[in-house]
C-alpha positions in Angstrom: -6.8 2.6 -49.1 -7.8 2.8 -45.5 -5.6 0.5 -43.2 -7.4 -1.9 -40.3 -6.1 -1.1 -36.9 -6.6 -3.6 -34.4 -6.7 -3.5 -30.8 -3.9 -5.6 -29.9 -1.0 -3.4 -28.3 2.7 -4.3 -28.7 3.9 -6.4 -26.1 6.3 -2.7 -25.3 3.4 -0.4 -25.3 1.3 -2.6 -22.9 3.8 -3.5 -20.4 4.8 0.1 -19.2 4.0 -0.3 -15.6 7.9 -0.7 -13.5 6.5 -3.6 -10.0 8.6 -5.4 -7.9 8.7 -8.9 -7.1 9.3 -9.5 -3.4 10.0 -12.9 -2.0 9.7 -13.7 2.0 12.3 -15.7 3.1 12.3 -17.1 6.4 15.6 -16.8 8.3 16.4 -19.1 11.8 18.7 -16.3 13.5 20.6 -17.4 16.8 17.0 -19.6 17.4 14.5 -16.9 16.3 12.9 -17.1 13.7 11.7 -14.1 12.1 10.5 -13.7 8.5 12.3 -11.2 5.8 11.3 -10.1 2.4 13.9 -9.5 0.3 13.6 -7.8 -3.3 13.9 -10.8 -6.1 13.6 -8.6 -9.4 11.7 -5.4 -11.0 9.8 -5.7 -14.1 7.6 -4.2 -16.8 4.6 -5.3 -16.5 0.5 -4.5 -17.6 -1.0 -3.8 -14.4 -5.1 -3.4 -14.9 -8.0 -4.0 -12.9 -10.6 -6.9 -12.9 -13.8 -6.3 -14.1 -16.7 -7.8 -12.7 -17.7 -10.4 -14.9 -14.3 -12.0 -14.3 -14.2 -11.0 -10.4 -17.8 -13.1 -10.3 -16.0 -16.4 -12.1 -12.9 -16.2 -10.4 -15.1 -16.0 -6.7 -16.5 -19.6 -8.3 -13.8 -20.8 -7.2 -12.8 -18.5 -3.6 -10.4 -16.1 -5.1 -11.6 -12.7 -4.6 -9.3 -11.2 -7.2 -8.6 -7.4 -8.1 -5.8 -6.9 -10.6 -4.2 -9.1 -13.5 -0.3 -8.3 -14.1 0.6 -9.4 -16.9 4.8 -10.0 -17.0 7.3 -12.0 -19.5 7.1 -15.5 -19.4 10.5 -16.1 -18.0 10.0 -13.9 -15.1 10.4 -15.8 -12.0 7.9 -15.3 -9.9 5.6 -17.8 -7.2 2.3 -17.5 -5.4 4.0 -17.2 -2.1 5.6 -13.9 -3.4 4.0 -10.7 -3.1 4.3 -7.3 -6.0 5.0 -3.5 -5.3 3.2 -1.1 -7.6 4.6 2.2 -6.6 3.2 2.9 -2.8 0.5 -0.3 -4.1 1.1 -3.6 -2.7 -0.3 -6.9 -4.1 -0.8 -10.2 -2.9 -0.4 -13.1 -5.7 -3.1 -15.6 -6.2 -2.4 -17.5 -8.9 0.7 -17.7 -11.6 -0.3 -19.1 -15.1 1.3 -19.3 -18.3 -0.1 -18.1 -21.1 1.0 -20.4 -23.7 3.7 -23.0 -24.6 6.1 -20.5 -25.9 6.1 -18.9 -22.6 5.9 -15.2 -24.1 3.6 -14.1 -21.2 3.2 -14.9 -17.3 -0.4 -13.6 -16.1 -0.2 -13.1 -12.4 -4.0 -12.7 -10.6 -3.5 -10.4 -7.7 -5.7 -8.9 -4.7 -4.9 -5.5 -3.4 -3.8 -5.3 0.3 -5.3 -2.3 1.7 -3.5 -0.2 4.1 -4.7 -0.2 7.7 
């Protein structure tokens, strides 16, 4: 008897990429004010690219998107943060839950090249 393998991966196998979540804060020191990210947690996540056909809807509506994380759903994270990937950072575009459960978070990200 031959056994069907899908192509679904566990939820362990796929998330094996280590990012951190960084969160700007804004801090009002003696009258200055100056802006300071500070490191808010590190995750595994599924870090993959865009393809095309998705870059083209996603432009639909202005968003000029380049990776999708994928993290747990209980994962604080917000658009105004921004995600390390090794020497790889990432601005966040949008935050959506998957479904009502709130197993997954998929996070739609553009690349910040380096100057």
């Amino acid at each position: 008897m031959k056994f069907l393998q899908s192509n679904y991966k566990s939820r362990p196998s796929a998330r094996r990429h280590r990012i951190e979540i960084w969160r700007v804060v804004r801090d009002n020191e003696r009258g200055f004010v100056k802006d300071k990210s500070t490191k808010v947690a590190e995750v595994w996540a599924s870090v993959e690219p865009i393809s095309e056909r998705l870059r083209v809807q996603y432009q639909s509506v202005s968003v000029a998107a380049s990776h999708s994380i994928t993290v747990d759903g209980s994962t604080d994270v917000k658009e105004t943060d921004k995600i390390k990937f090794g020497a790889r950072e990432f601005d966040i575009l949008t935050v959506k839950q998957v479904d009502e459960v709130k197993r997954d978070k998929i996070i739609i990200t553009q690349e910040i090249r380096p100057k």
